[in-house]
PQR file with spaces between the fields and no chain letter, atoms N, CA, C, O and H, PARSE charges and radii, in Angstrom:
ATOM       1  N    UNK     1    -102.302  -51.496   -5.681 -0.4000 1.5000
ATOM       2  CA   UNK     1    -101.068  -51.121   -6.370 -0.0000 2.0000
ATOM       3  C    UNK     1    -101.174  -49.708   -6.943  0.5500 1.7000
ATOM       4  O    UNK     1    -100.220  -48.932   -7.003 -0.5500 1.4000
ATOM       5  N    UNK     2    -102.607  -49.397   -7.423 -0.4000 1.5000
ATOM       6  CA   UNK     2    -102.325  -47.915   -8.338 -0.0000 2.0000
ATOM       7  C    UNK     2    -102.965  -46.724   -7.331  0.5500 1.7000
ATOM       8  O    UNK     2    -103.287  -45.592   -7.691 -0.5500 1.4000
ATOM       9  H    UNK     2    -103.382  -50.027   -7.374  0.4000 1.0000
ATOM      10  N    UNK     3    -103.069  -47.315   -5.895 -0.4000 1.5000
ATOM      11  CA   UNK     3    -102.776  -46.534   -4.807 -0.0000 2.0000
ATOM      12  C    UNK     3    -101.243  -46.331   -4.334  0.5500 1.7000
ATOM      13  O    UNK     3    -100.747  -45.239   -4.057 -0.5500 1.4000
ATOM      14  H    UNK     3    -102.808  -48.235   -5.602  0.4000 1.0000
ATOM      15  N    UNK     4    -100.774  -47.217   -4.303 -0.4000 1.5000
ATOM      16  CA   UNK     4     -99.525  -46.722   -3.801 -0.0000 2.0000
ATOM      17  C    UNK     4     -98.687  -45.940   -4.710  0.5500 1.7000
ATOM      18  O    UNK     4     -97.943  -45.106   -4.193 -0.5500 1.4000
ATOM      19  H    UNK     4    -101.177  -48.104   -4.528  0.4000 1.0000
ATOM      20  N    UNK     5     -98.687  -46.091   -6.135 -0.4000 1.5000
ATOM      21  CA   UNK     5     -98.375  -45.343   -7.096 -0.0000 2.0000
ATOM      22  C    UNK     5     -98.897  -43.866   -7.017  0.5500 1.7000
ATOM      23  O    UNK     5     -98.155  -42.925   -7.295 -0.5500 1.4000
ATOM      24  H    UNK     5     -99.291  -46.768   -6.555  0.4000 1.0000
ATOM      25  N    UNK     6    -100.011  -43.721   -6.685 -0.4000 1.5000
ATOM      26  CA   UNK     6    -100.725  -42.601   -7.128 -0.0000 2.0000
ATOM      27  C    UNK     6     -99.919  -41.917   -5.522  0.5500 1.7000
ATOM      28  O    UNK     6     -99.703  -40.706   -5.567 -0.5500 1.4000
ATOM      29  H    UNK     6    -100.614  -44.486   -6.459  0.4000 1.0000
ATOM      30  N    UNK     7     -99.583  -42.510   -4.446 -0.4000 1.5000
ATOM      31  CA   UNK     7     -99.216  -42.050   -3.435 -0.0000 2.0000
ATOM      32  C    UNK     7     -97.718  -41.749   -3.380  0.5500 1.7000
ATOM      33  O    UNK     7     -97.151  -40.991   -2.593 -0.5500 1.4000
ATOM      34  H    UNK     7     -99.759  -43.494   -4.409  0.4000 1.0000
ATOM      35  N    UNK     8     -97.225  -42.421   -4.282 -0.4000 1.5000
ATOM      36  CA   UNK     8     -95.802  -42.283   -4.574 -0.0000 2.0000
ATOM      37  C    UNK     8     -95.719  -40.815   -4.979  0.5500 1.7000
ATOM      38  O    UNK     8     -95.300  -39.850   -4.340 -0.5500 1.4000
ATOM      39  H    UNK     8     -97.685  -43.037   -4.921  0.4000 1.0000
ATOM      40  N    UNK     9     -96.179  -40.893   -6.092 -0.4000 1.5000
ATOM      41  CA   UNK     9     -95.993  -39.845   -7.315 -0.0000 2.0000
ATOM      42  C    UNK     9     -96.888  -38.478   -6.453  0.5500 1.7000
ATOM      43  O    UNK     9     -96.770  -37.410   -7.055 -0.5500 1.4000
ATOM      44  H    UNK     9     -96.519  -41.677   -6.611  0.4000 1.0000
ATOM      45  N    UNK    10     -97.525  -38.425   -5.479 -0.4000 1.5000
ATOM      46  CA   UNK    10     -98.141  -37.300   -4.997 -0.0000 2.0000
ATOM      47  C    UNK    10     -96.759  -36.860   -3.682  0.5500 1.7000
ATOM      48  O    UNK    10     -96.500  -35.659   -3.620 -0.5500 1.4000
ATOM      49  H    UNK    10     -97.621  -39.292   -4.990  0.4000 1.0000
ATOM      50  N    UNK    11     -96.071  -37.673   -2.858 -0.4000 1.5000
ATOM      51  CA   UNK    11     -95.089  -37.767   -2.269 -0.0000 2.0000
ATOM      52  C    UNK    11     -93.905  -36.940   -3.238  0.5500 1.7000
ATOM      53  O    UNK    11     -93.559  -35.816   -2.873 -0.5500 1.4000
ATOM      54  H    UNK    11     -96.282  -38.649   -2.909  0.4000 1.0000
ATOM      55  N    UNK    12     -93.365  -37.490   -4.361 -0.4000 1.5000
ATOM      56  CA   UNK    12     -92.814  -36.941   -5.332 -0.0000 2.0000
ATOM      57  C    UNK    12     -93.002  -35.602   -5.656  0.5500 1.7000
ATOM      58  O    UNK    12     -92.178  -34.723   -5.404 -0.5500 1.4000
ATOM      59  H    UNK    12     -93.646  -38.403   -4.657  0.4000 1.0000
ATOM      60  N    UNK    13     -93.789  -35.476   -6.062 -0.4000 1.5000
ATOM      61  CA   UNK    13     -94.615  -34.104   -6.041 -0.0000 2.0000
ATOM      62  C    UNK    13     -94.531  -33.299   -5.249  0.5500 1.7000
ATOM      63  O    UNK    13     -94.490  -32.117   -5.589 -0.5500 1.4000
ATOM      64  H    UNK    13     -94.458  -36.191   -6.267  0.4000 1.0000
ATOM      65  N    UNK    14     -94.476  -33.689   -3.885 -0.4000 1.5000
ATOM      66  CA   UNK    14     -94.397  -32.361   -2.824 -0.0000 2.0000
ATOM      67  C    UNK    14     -93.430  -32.172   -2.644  0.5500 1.7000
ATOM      68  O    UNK    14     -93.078  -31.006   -2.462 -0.5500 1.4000
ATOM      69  H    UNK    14     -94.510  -34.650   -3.609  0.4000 1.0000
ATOM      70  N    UNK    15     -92.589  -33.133   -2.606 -0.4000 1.5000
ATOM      71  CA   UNK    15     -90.677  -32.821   -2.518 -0.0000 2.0000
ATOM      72  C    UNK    15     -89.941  -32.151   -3.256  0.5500 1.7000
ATOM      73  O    UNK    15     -88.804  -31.770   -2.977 -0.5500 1.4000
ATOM      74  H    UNK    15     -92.875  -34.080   -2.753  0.4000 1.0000
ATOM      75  N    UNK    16     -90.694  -31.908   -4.520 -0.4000 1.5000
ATOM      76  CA   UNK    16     -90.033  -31.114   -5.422 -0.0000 2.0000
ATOM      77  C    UNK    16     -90.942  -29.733   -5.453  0.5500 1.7000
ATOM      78  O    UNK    16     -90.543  -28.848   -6.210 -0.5500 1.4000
ATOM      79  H    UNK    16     -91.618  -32.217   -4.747  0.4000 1.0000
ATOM      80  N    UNK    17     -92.125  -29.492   -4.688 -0.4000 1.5000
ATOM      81  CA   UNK    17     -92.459  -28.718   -4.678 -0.0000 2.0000
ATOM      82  C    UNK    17     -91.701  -27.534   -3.579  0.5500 1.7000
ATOM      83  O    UNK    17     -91.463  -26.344   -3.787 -0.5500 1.4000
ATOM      84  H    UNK    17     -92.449  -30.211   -4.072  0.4000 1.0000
ATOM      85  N    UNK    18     -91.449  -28.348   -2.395 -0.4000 1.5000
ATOM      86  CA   UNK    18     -90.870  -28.133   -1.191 -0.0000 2.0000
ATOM      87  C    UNK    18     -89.439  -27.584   -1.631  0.5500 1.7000
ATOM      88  O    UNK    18     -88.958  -26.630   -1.020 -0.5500 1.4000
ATOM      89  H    UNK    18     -91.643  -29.315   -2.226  0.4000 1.0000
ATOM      90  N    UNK    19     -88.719  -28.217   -2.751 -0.4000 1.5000
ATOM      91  CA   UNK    19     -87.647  -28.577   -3.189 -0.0000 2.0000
ATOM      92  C    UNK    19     -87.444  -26.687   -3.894  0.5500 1.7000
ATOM      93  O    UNK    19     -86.556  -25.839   -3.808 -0.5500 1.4000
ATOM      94  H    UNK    19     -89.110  -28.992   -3.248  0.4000 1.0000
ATOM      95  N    UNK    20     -88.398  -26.733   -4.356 -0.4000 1.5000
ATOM      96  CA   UNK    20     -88.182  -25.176   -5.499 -0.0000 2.0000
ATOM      97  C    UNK    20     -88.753  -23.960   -4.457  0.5500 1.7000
ATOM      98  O    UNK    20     -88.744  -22.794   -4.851 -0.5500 1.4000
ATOM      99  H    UNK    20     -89.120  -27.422   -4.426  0.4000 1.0000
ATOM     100  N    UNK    21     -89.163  -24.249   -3.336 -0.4000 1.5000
ATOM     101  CA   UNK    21     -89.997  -23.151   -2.266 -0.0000 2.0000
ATOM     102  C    UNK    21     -88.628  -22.953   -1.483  0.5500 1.7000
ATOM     103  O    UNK    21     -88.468  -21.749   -1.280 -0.5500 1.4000
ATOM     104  H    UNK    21     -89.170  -25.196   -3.015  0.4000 1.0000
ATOM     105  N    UNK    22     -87.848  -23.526   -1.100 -0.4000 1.5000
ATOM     106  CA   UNK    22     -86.635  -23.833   -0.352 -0.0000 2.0000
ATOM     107  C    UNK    22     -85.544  -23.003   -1.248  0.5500 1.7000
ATOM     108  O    UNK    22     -84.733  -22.254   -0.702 -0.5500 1.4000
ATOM     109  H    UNK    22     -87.978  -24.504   -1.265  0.4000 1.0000
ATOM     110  N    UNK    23     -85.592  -23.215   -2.824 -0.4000 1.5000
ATOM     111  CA   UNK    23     -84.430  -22.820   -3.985 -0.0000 2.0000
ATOM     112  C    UNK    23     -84.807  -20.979   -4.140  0.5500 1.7000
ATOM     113  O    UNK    23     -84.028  -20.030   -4.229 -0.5500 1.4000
ATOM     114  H    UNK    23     -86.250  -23.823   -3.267  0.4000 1.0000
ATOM     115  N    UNK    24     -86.382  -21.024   -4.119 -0.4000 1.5000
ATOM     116  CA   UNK    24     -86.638  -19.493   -4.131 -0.0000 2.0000
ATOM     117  C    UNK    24     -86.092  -18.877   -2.880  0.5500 1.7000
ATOM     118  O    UNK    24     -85.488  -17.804   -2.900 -0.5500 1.4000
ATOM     119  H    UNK    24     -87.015  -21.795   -4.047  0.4000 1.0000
ATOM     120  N    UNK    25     -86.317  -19.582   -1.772 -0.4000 1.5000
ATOM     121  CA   UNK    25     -85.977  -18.762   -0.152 -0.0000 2.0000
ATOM     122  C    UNK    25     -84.447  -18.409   -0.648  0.5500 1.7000
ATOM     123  O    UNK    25     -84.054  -17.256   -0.824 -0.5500 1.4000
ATOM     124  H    UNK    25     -86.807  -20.454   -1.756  0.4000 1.0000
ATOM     125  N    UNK    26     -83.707  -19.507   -0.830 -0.4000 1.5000
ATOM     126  CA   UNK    26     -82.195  -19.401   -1.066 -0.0000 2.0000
ATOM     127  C    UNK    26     -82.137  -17.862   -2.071  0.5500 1.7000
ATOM     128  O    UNK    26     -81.966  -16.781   -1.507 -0.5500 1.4000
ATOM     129  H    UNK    26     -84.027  -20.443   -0.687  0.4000 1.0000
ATOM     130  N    UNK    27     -82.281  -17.946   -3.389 -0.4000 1.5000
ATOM     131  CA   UNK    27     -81.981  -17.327   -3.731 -0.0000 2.0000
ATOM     132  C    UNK    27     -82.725  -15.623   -3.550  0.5500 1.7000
ATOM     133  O    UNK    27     -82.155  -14.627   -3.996 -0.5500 1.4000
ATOM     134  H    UNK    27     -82.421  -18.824   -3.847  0.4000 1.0000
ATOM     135  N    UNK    28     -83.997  -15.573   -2.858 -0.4000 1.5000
ATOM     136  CA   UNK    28     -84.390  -14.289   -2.457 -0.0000 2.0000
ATOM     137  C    UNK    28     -82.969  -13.720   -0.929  0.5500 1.7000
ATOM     138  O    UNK    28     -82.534  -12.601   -0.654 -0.5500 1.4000
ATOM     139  H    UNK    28     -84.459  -16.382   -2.495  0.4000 1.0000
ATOM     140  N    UNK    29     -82.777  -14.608   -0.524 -0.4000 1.5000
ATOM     141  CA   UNK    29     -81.526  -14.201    1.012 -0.0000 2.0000
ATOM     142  C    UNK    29     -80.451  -14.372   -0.264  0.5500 1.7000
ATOM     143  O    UNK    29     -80.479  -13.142   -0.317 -0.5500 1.4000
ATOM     144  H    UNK    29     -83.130  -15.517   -0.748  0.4000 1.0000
ATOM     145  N    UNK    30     -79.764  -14.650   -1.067 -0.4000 1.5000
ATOM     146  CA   UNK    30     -78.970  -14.184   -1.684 -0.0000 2.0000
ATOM     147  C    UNK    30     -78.967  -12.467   -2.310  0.5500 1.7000
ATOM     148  O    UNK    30     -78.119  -11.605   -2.081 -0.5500 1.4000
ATOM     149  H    UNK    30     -79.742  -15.649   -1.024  0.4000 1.0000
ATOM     150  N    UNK    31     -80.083  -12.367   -3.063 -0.4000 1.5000
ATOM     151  CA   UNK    31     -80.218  -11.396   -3.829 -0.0000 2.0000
ATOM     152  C    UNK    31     -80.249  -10.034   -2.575  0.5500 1.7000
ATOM     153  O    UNK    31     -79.845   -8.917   -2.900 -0.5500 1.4000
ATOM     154  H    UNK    31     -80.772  -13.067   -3.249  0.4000 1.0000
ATOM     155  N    UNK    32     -80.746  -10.297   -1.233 -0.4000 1.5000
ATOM     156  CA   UNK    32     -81.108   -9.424   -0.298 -0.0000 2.0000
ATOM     157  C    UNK    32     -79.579   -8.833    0.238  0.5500 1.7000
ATOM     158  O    UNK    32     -79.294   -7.682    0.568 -0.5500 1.4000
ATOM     159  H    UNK    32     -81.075  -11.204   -0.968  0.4000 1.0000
ATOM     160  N    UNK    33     -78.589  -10.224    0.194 -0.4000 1.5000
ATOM     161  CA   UNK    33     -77.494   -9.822    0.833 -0.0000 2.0000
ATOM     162  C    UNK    33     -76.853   -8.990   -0.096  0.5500 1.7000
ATOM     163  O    UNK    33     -76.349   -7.957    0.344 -0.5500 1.4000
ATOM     164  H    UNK    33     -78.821  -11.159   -0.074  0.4000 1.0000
ATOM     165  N    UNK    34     -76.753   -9.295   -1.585 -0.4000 1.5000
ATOM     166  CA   UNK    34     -76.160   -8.277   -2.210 -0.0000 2.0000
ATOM     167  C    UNK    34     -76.432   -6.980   -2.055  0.5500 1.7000
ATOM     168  O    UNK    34     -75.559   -6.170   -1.745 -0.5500 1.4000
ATOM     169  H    UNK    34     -77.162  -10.134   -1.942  0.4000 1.0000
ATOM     170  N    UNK    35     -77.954   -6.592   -2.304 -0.4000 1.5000
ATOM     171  CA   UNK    35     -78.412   -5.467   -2.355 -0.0000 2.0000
ATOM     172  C    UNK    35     -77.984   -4.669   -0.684  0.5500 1.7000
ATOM     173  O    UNK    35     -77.989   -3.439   -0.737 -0.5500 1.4000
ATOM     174  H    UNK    35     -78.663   -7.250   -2.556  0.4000 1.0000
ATOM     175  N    UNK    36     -77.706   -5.159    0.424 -0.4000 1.5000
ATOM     176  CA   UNK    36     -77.317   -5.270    1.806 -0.0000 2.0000
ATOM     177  C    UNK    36     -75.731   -4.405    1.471  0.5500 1.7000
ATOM     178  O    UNK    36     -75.549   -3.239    1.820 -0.5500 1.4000
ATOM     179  H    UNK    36     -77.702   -6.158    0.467  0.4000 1.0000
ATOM     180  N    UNK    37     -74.519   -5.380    0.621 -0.4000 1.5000
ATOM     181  CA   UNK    37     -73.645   -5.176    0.613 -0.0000 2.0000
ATOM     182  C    UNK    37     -73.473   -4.140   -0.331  0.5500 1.7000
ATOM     183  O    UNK    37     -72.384   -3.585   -0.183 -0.5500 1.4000
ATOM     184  H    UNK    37     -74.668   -6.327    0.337  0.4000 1.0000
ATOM     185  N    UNK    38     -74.411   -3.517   -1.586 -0.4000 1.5000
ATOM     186  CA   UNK    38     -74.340   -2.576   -2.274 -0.0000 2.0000
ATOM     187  C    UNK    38     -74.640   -1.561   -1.743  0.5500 1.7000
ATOM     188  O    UNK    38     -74.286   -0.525   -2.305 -0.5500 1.4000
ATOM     189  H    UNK    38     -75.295   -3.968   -1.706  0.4000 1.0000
ATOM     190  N    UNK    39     -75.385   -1.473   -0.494 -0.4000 1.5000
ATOM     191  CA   UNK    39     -75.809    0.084    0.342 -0.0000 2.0000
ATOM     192  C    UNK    39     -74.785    0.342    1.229  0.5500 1.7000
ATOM     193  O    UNK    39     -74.446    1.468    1.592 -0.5500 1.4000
ATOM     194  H    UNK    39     -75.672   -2.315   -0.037  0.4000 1.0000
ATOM     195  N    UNK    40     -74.167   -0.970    1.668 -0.4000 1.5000
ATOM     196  CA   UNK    40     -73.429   -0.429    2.764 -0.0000 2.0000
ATOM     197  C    UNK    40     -71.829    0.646    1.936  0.5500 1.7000
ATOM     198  O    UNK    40     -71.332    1.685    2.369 -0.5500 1.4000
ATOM     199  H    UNK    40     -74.442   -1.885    1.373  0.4000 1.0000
ATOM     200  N    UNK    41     -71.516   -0.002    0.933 -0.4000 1.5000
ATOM     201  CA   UNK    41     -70.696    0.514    0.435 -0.0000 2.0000
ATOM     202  C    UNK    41     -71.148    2.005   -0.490  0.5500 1.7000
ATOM     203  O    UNK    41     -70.442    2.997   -0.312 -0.5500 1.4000
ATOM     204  H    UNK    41     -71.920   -0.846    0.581  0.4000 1.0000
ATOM     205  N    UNK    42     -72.013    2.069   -1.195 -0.4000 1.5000
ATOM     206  CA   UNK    42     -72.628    3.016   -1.248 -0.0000 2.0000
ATOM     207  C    UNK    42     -72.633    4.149    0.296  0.5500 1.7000
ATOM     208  O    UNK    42     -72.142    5.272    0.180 -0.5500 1.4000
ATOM     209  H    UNK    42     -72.586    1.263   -1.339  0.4000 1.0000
ATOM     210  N    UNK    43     -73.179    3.732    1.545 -0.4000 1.5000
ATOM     211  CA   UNK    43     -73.316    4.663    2.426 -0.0000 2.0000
ATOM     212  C    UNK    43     -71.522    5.045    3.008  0.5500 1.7000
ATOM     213  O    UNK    43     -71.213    6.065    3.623 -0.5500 1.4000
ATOM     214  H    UNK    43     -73.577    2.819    1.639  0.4000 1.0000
ATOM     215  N    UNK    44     -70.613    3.987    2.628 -0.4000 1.5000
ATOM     216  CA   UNK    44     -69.088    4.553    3.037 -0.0000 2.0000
ATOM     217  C    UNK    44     -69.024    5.385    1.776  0.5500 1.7000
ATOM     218  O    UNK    44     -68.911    6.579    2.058 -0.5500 1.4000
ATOM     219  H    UNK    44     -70.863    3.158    2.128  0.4000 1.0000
ATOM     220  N    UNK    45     -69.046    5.240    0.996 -0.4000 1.5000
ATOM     221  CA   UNK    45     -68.640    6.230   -0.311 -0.0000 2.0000
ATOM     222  C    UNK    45     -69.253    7.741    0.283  0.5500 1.7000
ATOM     223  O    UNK    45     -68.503    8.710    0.401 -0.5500 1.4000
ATOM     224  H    UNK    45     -69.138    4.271    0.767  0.4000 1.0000
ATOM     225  N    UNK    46     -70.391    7.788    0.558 -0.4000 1.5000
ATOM     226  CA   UNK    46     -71.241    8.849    0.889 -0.0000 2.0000
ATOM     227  C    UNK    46     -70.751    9.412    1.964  0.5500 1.7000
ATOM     228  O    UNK    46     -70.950   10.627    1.923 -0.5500 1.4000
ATOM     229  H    UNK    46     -71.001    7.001    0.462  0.4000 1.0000
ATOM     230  N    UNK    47     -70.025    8.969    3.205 -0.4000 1.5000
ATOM     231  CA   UNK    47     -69.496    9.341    4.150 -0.0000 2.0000
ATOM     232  C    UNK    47     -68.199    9.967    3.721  0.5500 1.7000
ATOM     233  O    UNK    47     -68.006   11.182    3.666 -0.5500 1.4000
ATOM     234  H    UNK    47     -69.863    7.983    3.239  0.4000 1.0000
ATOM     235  N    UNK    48     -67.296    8.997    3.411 -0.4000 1.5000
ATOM     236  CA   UNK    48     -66.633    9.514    2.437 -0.0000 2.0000
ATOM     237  C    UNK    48     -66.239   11.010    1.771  0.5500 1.7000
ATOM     238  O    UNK    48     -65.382   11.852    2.042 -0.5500 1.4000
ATOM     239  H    UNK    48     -67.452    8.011    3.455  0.4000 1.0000
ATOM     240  N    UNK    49     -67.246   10.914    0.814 -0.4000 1.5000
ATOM     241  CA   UNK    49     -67.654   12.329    0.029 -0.0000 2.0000
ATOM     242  C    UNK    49     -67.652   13.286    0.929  0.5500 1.7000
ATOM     243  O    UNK    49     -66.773   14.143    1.020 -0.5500 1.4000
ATOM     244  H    UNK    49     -67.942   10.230    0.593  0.4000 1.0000
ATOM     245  N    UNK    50     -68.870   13.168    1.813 -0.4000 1.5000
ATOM     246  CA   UNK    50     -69.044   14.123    2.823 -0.0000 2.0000
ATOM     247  C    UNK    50     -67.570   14.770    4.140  0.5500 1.7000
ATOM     248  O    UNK    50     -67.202   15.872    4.547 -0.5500 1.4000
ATOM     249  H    UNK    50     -69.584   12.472    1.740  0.4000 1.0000
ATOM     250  N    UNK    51     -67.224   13.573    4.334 -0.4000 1.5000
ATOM     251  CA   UNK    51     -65.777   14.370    5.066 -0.0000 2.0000
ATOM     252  C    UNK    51     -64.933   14.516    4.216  0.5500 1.7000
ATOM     253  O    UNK    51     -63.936   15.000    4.752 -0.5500 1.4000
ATOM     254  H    UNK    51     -67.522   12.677    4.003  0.4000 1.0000
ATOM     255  N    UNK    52     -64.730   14.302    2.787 -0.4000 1.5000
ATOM     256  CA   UNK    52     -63.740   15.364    2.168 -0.0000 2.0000
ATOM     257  C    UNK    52     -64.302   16.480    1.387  0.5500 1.7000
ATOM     258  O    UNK    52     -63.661   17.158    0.585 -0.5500 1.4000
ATOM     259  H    UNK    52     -65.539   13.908    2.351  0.4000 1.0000
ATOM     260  N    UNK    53     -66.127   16.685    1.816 -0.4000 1.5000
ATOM     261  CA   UNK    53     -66.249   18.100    2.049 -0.0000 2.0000
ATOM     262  C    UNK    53     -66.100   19.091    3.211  0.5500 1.7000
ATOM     263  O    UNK    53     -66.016   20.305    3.024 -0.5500 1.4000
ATOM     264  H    UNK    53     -66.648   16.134    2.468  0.4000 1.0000
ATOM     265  N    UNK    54     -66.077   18.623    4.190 -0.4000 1.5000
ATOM     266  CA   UNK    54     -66.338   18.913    5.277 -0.0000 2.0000
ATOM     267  C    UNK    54     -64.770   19.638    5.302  0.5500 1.7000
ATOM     268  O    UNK    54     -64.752   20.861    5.442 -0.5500 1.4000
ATOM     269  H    UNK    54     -66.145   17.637    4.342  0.4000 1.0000
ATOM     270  N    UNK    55     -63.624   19.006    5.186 -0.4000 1.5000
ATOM     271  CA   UNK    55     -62.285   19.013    5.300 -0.0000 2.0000
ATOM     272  C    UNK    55     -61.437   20.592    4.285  0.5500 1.7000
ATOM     273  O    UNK    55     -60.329   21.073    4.524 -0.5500 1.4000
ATOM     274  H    UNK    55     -63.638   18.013    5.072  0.4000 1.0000
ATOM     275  N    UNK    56     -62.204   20.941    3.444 -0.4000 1.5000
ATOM     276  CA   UNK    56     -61.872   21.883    2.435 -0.0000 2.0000
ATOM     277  C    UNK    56     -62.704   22.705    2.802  0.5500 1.7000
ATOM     278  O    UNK    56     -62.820   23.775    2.204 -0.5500 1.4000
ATOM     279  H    UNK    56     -63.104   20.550    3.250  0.4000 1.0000
C-alpha cells in the first residue's frame, strides 16, 4: 500500500512538474511574439521615417 502511494504521489509530482515546464514554454513563445511584433513595427516606423526623408 505505501508503495503505491509513494508511486502515486511521485506520478503527481511529475505532472505538475511537466505541467509548469509546458506553462514556462507557453509563456517564453508568448513574450517572444511580442517582442517579434514590437520590431516589426518599430522597423515600419523606421522605413517610414526614412522615405519621408528621402522625399524632401
Amino acid at each position: 500500500m505505501q508503495l503505491m502511494q509513494e508511486a502515486l504521489a511521485r506520478a503527481h509530482m511529475h505532472e505538475r512538474l511537466h505541467h509548469a515546464v509546458a506553462e514556462r514554454r507557453a509563456m517564453r513563445l508568448a513574450v517572444a511574439q511580442r517582442m517579434q511584433r514590437r520590431a516589426e513595427r518599430a522597423s515600419l516606423r523606421a522605413r517610414r521615417a526614412l522615405a519621408m526623408a528621402v522625399m524632401q
